[in-house]
C-alpha positions, 0 to 999 in steps of 0.5 A: 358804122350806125351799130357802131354809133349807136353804141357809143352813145349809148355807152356814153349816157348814164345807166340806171339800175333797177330794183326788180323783185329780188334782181337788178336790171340796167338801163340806159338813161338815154333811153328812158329820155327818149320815151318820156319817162325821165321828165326834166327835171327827171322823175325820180323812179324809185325801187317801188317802181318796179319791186313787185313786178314780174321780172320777165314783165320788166325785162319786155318792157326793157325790150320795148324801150330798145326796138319798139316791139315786145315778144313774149316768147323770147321770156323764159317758160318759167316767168309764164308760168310764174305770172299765171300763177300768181293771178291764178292763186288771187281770182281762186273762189275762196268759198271758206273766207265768205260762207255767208256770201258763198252761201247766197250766192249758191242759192241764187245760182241755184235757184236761177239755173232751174228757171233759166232754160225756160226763160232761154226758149222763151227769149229764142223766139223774140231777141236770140236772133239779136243776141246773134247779131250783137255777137257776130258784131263784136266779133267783126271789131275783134277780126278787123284788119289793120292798114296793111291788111293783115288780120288783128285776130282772124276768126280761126284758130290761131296756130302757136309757134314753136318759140312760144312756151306760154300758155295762151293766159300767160301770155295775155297776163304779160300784156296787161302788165305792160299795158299798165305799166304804159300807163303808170309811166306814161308810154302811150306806144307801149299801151298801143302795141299792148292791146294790139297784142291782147286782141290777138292774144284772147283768141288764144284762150279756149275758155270751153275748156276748164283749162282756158277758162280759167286762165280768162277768170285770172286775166279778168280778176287781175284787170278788175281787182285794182284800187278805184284810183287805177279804173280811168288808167285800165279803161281801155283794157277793160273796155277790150276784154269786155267786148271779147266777153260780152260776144261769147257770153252764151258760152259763159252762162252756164260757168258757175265760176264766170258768174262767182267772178262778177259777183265779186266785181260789179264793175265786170258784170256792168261792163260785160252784160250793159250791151244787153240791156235792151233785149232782156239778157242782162236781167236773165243774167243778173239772176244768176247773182246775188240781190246785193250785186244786182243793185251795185250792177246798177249804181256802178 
């Protein structure tokens, strides 16, 4: 009988059609109310709302408004695969483009590698033991437990379900999306349920692998490659990604690509090697990148 209802109601409010990419999505005025997203007098949502994005981004988004939940897997293979590529093919180094600054940095990375081993040894003996310790911190935020109990994001290695034909990138690419289209729409819950998911997520990725680094560089690209006026809006994304960073970051020292990406943006390198200011490992890092960068590290 409530089914029944329901539909009704729904049948009997107005549909609004969506421009999404090259397709057409609908949804019920009724429903858009409800979260916020029509104010009264309503926002008038244009075609550039949405015409750029993914469509299976939009159509999660859509599965959001109507239960509020969201389930990657039920997005077709395809739409992951297209979401992953895309940010794959903008955080590509693209070392043709800039071989002056590709050039220095080579040089700086180079000329850093030779002498980091010895400064390596030499930190052991007076901050590893802090580096460790500052590490198994962030991991204790990253596995905390929700009121239920239930692990956010254990320690062990998260199993993939049967249902789920992302790869783990994907995967985190399509809860970034959301997180910001929360935020440009105005959807604190979706926000909330997007970042829950993203810890999760992040475990996913095996960024020892050549495979799952890469699709980490991508996810990073993506967050950090937006316009200054986005930055208040992904603060909390960032400050996310960050913290699983800044706990693995003896892993991703000796990537030369991890060290290319933040010398494209300061902003990343600021937020991943600031905790480690006061034991030193944020200098040692800074000299695997360029002078020019190490100065926008610290005007940031």
């Amino acid at each position: 009988m409530e089914k029944e209802q329901a539909q009704t109601h729904f049948s009997a409010s107005g549909v609004i059609r969506f421009c999404v990419g090259n397709s057409f999505r609908y949804v019920h005025e009724s429903v858009l109310r409800q979260h916020g997203i029509l104010a009264n007098p309503p926002r008038k949502l244009t075609n550039k709302d949405f015409e750029h994005e993914n469509i299976g981004v939009f159509e999660l988004f859509v599965e959001f408004l109507y239960t509020g939940d969201y389930n990657p897997s039920s997005q077709k293979k395809s739409e992951g695969n297209n979401i992953l590529f895309e940010a794959l093919r903008k955080a590509q180094p693209r070392r043709d483009d800039e071989p002056e600054k590709m050039a220095d940095y080579a040089l700086a990375s180079a000329s850093s590698y030779m002498q980091t081993e010895d400064k390596l040894i030499a930190l052991a003996d007076q901050g590893d033991i802090q580096i460790r310790n500052y590490r198994h911190t962030l991991r204790a935020i990253m596995n905390e437990t929700d009121p239920s109990g239930s692990c956010i994001c254990g320690s062990e290695e998260v199993a993939e379900s049967a249902e789920n034909v992302h790869q783990p990138g994907a995967e985190c690419l399509f809860h970034a999306h959301l997180y910001e289209l929360g935020c440009r729409l105005t959807v604190p819950a979706l926000q909330e349920v997007a970042l829950s998911k993203m810890r999760k997520a992040l475990r996913r990725v095996a960024i020892d692998k050549k495979k799952g680094l890469e699709q980490l560089l991508a996810l990073l690209y993506h967050i950090y490659d937006v316009p200054p006026g986005n930055m208040e809006c992904s603060y909390r994304l960032r400050e996310l990604v960050a913290t699983y960073l800044a706990g693995r970051i003896e892993l991703l020292y000796v990537e030369q690509e991890f060290f290319w990406l933040l010398s494209k943006l300061p902003l990343l390198a600021r937020d991943v090697l600031k905790p480690f200011a006061q034991i030193g490992f944020e200098e040692l890092c800074a000299e695997r990148l360029t002078p020019s960068v190490q100065v926008m590290i610290h005007d940031v």
